[in-house]
PDB file of the backbone (N, CA, C, O) and the ligand in Angstrom, with CONECT records:
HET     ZN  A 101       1
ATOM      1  N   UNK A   1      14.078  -8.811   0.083  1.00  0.00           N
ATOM      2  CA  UNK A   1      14.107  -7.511   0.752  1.00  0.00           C
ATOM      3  C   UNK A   1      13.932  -7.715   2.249  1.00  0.00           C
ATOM      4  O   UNK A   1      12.968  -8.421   2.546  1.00  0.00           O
ATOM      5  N   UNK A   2      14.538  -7.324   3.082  1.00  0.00           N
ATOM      6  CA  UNK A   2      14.976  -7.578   4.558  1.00  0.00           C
ATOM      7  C   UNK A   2      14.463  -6.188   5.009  1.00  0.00           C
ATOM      8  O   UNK A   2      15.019  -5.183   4.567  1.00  0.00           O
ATOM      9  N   UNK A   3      13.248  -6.075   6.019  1.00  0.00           N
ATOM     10  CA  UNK A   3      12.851  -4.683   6.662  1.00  0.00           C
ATOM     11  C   UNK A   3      13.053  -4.567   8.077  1.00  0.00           C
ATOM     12  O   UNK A   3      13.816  -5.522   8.225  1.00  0.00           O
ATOM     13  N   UNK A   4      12.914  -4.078   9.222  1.00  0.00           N
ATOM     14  CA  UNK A   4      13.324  -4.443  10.429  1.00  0.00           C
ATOM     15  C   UNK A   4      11.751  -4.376  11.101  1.00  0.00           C
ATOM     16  O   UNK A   4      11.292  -4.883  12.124  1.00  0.00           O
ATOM     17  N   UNK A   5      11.154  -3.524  10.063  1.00  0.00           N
ATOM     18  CA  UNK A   5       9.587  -3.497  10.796  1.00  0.00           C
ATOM     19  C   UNK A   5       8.851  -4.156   9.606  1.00  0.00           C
ATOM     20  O   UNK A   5       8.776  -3.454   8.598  1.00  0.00           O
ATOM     21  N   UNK A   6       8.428  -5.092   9.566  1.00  0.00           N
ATOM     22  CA  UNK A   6       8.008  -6.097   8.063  1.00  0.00           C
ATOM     23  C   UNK A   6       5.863  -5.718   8.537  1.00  0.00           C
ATOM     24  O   UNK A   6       5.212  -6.462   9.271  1.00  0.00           O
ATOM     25  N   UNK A   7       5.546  -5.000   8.153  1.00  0.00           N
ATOM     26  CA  UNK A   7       3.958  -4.930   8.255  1.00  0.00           C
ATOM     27  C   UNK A   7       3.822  -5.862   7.844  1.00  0.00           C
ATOM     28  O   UNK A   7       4.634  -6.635   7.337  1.00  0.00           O
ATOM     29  N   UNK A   8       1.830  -5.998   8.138  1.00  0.00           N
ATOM     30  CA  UNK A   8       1.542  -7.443   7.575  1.00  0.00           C
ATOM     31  C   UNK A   8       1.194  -7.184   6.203  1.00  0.00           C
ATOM     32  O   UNK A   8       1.158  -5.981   5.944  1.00  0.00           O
ATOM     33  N   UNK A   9       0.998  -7.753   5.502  1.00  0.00           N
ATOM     34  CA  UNK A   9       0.035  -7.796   4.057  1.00  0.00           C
ATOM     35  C   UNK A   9      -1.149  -8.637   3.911  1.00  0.00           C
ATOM     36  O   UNK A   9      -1.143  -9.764   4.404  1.00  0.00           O
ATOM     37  N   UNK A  10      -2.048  -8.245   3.353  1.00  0.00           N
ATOM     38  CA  UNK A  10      -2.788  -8.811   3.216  1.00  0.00           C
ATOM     39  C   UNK A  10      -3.289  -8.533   1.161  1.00  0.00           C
ATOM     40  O   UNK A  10      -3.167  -7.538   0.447  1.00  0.00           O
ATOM     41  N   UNK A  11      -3.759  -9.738   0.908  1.00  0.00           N
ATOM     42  CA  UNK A  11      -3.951  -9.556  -0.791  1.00  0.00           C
ATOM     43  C   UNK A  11      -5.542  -9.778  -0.747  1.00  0.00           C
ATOM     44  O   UNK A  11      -5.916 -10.881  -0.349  1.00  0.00           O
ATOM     45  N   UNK A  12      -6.370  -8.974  -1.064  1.00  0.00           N
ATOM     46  CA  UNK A  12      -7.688  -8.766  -1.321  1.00  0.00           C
ATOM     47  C   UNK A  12      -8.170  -8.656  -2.961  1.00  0.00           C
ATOM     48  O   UNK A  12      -7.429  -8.235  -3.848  1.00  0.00           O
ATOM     49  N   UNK A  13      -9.637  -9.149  -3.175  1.00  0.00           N
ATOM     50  CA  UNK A  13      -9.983  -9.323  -4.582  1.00  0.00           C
ATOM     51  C   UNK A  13     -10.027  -7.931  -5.071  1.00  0.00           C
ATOM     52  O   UNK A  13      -9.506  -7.600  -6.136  1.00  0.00           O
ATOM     53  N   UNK A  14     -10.497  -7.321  -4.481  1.00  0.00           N
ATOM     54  CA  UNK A  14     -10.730  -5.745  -5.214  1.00  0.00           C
ATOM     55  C   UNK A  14     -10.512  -4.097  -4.178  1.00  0.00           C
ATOM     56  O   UNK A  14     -10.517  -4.211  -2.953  1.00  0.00           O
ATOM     57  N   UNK A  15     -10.416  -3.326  -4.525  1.00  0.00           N
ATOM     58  CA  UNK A  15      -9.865  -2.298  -3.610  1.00  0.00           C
ATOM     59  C   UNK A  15     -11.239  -1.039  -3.970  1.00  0.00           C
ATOM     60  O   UNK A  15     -11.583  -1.002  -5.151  1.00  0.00           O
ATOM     61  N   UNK A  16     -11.717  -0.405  -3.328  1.00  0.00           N
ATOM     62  CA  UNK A  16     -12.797   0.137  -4.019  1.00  0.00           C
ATOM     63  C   UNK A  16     -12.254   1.870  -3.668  1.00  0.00           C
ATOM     64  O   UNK A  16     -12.971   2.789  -4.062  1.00  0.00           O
ATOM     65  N   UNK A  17     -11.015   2.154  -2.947  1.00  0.00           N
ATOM     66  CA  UNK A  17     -10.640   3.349  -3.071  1.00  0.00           C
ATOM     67  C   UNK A  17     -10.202   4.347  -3.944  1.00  0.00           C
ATOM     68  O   UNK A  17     -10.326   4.055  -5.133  1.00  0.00           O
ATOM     69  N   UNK A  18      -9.733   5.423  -3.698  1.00  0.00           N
ATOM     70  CA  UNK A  18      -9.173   5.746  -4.962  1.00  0.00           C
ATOM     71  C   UNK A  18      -7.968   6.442  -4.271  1.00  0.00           C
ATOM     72  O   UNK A  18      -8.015   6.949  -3.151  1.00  0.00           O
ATOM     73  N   UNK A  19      -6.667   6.390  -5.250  1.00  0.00           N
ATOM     74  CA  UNK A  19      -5.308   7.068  -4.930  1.00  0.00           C
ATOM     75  C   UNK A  19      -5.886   8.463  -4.406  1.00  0.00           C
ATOM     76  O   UNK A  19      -6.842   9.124  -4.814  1.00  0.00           O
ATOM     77  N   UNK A  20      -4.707   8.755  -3.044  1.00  0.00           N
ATOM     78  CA  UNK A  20      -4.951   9.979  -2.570  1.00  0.00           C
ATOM     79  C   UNK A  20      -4.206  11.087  -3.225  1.00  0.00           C
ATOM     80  O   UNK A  20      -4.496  12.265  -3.017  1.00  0.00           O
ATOM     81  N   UNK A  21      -3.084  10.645  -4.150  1.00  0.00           N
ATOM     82  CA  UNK A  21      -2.333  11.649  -4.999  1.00  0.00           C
ATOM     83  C   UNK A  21      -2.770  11.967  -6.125  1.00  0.00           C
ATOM     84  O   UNK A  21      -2.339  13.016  -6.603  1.00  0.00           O
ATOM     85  N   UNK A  22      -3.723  11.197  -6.873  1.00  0.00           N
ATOM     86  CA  UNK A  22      -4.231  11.175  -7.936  1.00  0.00           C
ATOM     87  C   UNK A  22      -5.377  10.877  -8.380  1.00  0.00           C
ATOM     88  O   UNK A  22      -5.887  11.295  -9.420  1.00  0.00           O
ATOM     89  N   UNK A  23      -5.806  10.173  -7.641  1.00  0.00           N
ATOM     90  CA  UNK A  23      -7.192  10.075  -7.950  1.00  0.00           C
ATOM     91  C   UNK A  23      -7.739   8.409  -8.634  1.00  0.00           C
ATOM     92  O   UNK A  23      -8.752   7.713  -8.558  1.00  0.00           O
ATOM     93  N   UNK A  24      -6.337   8.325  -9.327  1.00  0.00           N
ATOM     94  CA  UNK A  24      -6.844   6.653  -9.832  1.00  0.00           C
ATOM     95  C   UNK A  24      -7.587   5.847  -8.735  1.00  0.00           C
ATOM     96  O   UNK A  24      -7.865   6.143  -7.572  1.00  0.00           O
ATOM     97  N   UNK A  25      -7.840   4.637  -9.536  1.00  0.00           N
ATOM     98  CA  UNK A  25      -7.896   3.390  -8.671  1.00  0.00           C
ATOM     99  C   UNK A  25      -7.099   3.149  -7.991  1.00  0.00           C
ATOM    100  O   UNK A  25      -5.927   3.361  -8.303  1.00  0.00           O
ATOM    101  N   UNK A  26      -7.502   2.542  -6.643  1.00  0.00           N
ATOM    102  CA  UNK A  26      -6.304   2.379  -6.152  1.00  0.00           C
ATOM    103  C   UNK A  26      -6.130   0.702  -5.945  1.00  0.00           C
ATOM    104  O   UNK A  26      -7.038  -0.127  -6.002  1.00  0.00           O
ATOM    105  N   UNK A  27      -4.358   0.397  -5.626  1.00  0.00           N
ATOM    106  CA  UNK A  27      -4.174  -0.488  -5.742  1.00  0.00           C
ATOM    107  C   UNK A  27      -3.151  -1.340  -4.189  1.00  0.00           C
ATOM    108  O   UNK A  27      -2.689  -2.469  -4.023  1.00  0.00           O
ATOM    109  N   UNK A  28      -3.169  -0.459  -3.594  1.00  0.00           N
ATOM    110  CA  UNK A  28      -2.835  -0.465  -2.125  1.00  0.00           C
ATOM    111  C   UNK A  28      -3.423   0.277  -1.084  1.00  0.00           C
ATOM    112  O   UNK A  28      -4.029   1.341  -1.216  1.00  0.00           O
ATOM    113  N   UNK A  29      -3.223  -0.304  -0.102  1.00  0.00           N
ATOM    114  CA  UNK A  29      -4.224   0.792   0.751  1.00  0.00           C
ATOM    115  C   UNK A  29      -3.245   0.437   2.485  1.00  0.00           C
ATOM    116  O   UNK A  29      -2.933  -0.642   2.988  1.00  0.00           O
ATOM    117  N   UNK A  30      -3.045   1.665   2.906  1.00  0.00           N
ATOM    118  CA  UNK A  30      -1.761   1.425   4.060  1.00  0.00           C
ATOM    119  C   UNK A  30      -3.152   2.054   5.091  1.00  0.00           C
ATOM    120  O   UNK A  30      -4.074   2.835   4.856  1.00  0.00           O
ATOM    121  N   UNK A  31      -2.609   1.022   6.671  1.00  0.00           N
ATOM    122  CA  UNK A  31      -3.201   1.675   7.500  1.00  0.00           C
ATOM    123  C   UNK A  31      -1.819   1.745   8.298  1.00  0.00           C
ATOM    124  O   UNK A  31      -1.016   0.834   8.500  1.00  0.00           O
ATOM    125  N   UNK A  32      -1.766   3.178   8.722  1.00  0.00           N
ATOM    126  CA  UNK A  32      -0.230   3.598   9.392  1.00  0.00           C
ATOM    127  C   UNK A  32      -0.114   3.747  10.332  1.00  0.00           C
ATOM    128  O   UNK A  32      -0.972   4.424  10.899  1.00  0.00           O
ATOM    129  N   UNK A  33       0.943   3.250  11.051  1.00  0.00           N
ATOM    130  CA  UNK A  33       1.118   3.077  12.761  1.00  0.00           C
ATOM    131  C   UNK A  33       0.970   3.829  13.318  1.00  0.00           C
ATOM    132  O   UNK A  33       0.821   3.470  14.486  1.00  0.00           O
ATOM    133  N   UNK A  34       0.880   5.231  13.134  1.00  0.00           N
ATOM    134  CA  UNK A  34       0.106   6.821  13.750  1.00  0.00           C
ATOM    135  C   UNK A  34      -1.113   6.389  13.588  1.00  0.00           C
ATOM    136  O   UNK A  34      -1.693   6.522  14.665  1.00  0.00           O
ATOM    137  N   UNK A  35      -1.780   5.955  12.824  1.00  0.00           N
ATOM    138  CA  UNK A  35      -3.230   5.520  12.676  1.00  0.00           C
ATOM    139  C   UNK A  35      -3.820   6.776  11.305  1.00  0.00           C
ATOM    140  O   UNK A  35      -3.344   7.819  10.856  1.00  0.00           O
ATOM    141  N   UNK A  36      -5.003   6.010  11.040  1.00  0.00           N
ATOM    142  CA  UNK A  36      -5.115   6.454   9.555  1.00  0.00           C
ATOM    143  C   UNK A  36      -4.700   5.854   8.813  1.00  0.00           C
ATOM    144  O   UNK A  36      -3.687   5.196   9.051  1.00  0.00           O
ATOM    145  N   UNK A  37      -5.442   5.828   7.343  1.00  0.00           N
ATOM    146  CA  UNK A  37      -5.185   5.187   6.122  1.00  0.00           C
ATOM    147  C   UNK A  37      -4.973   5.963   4.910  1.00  0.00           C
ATOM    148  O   UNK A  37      -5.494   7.068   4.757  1.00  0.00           O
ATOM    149  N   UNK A  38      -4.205   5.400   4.028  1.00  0.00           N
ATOM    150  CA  UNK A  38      -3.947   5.982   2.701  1.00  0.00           C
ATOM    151  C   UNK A  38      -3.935   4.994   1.766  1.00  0.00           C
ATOM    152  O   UNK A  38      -3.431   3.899   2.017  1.00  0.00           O
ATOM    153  N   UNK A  39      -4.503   5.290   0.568  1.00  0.00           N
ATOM    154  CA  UNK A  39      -4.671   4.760  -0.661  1.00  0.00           C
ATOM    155  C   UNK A  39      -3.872   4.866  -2.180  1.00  0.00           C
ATOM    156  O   UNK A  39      -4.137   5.860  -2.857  1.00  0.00           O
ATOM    157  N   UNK A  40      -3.048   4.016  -2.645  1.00  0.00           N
ATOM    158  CA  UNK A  40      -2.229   4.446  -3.308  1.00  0.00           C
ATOM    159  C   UNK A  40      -2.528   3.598  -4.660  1.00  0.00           C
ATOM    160  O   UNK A  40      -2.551   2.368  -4.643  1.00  0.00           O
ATOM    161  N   UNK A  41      -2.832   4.621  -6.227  1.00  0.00           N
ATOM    162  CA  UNK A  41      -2.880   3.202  -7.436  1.00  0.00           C
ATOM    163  C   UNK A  41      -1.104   2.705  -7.596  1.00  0.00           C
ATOM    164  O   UNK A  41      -0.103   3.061  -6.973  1.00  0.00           O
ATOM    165  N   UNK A  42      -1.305   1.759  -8.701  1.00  0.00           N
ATOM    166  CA  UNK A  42      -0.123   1.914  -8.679  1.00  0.00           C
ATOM    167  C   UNK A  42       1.258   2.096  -8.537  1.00  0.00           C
ATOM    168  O   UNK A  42       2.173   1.639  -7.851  1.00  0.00           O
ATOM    169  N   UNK A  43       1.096   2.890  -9.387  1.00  0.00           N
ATOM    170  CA  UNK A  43       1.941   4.048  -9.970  1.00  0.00           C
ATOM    171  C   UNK A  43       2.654   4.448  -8.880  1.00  0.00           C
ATOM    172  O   UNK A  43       3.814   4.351  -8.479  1.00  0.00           O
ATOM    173  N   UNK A  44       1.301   5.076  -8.405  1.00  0.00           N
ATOM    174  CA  UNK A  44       2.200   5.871  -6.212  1.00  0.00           C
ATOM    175  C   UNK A  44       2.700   4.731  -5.640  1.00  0.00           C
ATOM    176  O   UNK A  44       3.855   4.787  -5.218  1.00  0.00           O
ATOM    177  N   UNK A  45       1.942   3.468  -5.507  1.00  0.00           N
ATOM    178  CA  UNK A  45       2.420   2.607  -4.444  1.00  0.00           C
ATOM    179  C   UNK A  45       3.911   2.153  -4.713  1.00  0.00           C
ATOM    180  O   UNK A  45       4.626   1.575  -3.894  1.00  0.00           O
ATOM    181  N   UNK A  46       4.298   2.557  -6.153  1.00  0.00           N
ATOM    182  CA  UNK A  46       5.417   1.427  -6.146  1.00  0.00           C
ATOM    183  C   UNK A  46       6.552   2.662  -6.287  1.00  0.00           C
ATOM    184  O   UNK A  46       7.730   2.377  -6.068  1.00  0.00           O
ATOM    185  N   UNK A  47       6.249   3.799  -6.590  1.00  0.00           N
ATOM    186  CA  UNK A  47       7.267   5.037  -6.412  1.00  0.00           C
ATOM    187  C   UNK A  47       7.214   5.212  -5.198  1.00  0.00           C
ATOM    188  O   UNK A  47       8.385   5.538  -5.000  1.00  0.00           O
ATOM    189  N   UNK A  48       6.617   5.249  -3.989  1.00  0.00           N
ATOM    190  CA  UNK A  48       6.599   5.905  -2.717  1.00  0.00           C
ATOM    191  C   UNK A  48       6.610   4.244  -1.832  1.00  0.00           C
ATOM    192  O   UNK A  48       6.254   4.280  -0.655  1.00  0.00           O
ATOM    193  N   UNK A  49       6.940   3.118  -2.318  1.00  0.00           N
ATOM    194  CA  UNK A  49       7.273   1.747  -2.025  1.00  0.00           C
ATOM    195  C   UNK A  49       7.846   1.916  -0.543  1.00  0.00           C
ATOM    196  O   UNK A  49       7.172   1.930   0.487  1.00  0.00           O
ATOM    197  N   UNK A  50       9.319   2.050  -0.661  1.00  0.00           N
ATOM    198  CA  UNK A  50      10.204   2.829   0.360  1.00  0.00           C
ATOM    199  C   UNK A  50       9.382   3.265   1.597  1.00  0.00           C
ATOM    200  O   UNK A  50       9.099   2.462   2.486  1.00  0.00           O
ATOM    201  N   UNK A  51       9.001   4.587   1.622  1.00  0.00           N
ATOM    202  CA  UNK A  51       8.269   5.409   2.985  1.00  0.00           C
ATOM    203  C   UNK A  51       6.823   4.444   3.085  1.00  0.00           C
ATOM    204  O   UNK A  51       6.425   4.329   4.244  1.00  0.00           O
ATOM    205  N   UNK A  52       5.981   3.734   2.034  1.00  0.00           N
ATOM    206  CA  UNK A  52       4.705   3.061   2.774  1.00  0.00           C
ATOM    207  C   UNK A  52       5.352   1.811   3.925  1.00  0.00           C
ATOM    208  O   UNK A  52       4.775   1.786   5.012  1.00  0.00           O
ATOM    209  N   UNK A  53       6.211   1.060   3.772  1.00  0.00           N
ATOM    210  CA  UNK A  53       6.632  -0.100   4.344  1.00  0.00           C
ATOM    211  C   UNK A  53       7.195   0.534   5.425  1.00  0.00           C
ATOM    212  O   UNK A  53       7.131  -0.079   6.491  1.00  0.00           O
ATOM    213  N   UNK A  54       7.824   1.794   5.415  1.00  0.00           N
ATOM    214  CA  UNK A  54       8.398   2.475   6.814  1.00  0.00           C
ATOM    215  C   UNK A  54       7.154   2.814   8.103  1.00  0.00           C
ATOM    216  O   UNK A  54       7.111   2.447   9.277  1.00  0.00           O
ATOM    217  N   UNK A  55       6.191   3.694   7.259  1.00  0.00           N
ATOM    218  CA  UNK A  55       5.223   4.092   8.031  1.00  0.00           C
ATOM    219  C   UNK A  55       3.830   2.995   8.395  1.00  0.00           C
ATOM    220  O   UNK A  55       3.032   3.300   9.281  1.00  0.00           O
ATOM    221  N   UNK A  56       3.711   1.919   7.715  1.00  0.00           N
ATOM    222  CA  UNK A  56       2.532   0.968   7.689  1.00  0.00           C
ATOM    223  C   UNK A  56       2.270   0.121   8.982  1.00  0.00           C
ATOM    224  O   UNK A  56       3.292  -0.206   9.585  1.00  0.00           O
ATOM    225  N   UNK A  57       1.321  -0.204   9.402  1.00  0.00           N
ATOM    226  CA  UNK A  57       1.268  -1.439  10.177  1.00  0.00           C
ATOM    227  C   UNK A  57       0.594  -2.893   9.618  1.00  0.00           C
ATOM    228  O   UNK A  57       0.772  -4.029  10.058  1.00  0.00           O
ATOM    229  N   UNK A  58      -0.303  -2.408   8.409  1.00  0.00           N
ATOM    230  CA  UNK A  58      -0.944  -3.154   7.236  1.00  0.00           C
ATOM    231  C   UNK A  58      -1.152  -2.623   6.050  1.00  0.00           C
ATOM    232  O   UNK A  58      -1.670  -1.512   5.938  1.00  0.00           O
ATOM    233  N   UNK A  59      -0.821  -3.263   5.143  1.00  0.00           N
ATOM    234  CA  UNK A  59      -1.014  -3.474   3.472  1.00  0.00           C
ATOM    235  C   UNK A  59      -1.740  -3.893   2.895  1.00  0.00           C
ATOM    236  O   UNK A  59      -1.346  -4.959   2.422  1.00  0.00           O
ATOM    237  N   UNK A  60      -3.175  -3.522   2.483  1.00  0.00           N
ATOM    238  CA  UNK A  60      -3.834  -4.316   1.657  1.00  0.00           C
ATOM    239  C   UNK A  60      -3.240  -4.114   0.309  1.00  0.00           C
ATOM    240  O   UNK A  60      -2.792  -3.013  -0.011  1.00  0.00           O
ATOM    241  N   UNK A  61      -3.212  -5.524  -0.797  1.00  0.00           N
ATOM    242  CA  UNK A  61      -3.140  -5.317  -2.035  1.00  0.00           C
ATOM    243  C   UNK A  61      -4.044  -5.722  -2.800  1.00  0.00           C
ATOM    244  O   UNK A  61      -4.569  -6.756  -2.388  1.00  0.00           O
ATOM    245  N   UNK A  62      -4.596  -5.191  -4.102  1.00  0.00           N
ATOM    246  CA  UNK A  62      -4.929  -6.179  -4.208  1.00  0.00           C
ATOM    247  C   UNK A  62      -4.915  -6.924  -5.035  1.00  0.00           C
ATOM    248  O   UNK A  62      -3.981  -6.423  -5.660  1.00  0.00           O
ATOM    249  N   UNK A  63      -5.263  -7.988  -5.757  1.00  0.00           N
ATOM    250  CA  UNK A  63      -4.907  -9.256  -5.858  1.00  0.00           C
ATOM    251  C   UNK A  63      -4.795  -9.394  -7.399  1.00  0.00           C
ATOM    252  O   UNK A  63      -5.735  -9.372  -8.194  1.00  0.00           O
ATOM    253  N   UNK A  64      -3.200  -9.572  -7.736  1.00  0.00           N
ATOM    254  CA  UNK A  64      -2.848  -9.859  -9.363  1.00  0.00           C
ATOM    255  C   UNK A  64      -1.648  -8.241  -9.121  1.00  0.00           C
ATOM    256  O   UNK A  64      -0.534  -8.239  -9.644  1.00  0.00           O
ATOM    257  N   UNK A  65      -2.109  -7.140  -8.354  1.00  0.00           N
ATOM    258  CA  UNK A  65      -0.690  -6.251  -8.757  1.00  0.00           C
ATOM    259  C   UNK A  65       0.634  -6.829  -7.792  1.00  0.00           C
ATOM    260  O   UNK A  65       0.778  -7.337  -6.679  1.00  0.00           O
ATOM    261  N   UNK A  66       1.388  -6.468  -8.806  1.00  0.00           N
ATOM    262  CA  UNK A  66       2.514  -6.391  -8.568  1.00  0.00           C
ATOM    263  C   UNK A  66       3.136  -5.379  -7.882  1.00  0.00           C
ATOM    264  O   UNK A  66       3.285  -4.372  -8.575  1.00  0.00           O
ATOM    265  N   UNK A  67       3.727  -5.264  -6.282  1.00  0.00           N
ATOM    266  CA  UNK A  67       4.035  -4.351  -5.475  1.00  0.00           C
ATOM    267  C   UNK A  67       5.402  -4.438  -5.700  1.00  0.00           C
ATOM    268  O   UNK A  67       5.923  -5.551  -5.777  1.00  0.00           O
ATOM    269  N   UNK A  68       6.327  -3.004  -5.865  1.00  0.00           N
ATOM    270  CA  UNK A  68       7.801  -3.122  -5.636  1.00  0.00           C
ATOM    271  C   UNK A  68       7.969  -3.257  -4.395  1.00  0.00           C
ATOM    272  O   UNK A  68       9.067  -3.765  -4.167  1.00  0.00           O
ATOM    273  N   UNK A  69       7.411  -3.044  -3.527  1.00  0.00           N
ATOM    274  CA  UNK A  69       7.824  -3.017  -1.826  1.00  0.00           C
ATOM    275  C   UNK A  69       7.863  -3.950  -0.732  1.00  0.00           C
ATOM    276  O   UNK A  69       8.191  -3.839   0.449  1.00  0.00           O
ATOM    277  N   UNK A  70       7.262  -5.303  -1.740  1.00  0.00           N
ATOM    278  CA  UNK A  70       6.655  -6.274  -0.959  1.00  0.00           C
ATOM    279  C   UNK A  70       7.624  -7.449  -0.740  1.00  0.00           C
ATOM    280  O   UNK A  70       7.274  -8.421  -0.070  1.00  0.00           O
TER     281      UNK A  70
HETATM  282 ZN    ZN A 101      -1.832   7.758  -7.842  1.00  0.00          ZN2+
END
């Protein structure tokens, strides 16, 4: 996957947030080049894949999921 703005990533042992759409665990966590953060499990991170990698400047994941966006 080829992006023109590639954020960084970073893979962390555990994420202690919770999804802002839902409430799960979360399993990504974007801090976005407007500034501010969002927390996504799953589920969100890999449906809304697309717009996090547009808007991000960092990615935490963490460590063992599998990101579609990455
Ligand atoms: Zn969610």
């Amino acid at each position: 996957m080829t992006t023109l703005l590639s954020p960084e990533i970073d893979v962390i042992g555990e994420l202690t947030e919770r999804c802002d759409r839902c409430g799960a665990a979360a399993k990504l966590e974007v801090t976005l080049i407007s500034g501010g953060e969002l927390a996504f499990c799953g589920h969100h991170a890999n449906r809304h894949h697309a717009d996090i990698v547009r808007v991000a400047s960092k990615i935490r994941i963490e460590d063992g999921f599998s990101w579609a966006g990455k």
